[in-house]
C-alpha positions, 0 to 999 in steps of 0.5 A, spaced: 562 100 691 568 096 693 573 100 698 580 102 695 584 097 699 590 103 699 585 108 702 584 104 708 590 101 709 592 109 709 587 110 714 588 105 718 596 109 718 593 114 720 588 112 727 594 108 729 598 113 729 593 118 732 592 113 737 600 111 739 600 119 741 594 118 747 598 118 754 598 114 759 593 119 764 597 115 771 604 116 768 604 122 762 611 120 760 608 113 756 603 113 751 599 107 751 603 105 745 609 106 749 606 101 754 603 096 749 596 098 750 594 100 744 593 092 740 589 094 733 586 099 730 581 097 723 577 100 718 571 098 717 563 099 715 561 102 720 568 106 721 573 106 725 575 101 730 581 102 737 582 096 740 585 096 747 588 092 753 588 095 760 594 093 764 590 090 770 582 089 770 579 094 772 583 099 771 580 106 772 585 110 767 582 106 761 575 110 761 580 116 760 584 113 755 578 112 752 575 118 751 582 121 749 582 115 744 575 118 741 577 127 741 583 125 738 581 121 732 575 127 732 580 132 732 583 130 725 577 128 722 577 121 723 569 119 725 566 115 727 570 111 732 569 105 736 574 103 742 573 096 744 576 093 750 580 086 749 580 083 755 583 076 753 590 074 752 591 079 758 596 085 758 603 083 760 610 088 761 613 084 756 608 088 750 612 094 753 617 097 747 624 098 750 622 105 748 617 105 754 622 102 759 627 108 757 622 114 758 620 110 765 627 110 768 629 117 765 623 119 769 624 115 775 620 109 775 624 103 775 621 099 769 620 091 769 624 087 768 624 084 760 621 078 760 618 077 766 611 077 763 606 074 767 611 071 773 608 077 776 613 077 779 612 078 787 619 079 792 624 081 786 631 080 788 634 085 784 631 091 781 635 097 779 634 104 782 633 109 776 637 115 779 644 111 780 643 104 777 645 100 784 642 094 784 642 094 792 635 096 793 630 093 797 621 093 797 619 098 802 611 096 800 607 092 795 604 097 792 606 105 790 602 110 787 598 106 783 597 099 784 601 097 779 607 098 781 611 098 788 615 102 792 622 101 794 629 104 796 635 105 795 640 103 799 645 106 795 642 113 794 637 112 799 632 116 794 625 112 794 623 109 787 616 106 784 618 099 781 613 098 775 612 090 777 610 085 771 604 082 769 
């Protein structure tokens, strides 16, 4: 029997939309659609397929995200998945929604810089402080409270801030 194409694309619908609702474990503002982690999800024979992207190799929120994916999925019903990891193209910021950007600077952290994309960018000459707005800010250290982001300062407001670097 020939599967109902409007019924899959419904499903599809569905576990997307369940997904996108998966948090980032190390910043709980974002959800990992919001990050651009979520990259495809498909129906097929055997069920449901999440396809996701880390933001570095080796990330260790992935197996959470993974699991979250999984109890999700099953808390609606939806069975059985499978949640794979694509490794190749990379995960860039530039795969961050601006709604992303937003709720990272509403909850403090200074987003990336739009289009800095793989530059990994390293020494950032400016980058905006998310509680007053002063480009006049300065590194502290390479790396904050997770690799992926760094710490710096304001000179204006003299608060610190994480600055989430491009990839």
């Amino acid at each position: 029997m020939t599967p109902d194409p409007a019924a899959t694309e419904a499903l599809r619908a569905r576990a997307w939309a369940i997904a996108a609702t998966v948090v980032d474990p190390e910043i709980p503002v974002l959800s990992i659609s919001d990050l651009g982690v979520l990259r495809e999800v498909r129906v097929t024979a055997a069920g449901v397929e999440v396809a996701i992207t880390p933001t570095y190799s080796g990330c260790p929120a992935m197996n959470m995200i993974t699991l979250e994916i999984e109890t999700a999925l099953a808390k609606a019903g939806i069975a059985p998945v499978f949640v794979t990891t694509v490794l190749s193209p990379a995960w860039t910021t530039d795969w961050m929604t601006q709604e992303g950007r937003d709720k990272l600077r509403a909850y403090g952290i200074a987003p990336p810089a739009k289009g800095g994309g793989r530059r990994a960018l390293f020494g950032e000459d400016t980058v905006a402080c998310p509680q007053c707005g002063s480009t006049q800010t300065s590194e502290i250290a390479a790396f904050g409270s997770t690799s992926c982001k760094s710490l710096w300062r304001c000179n204006a407001c003299r608060e610190p801030f994480d600055y989430f670097k491009c990839h």
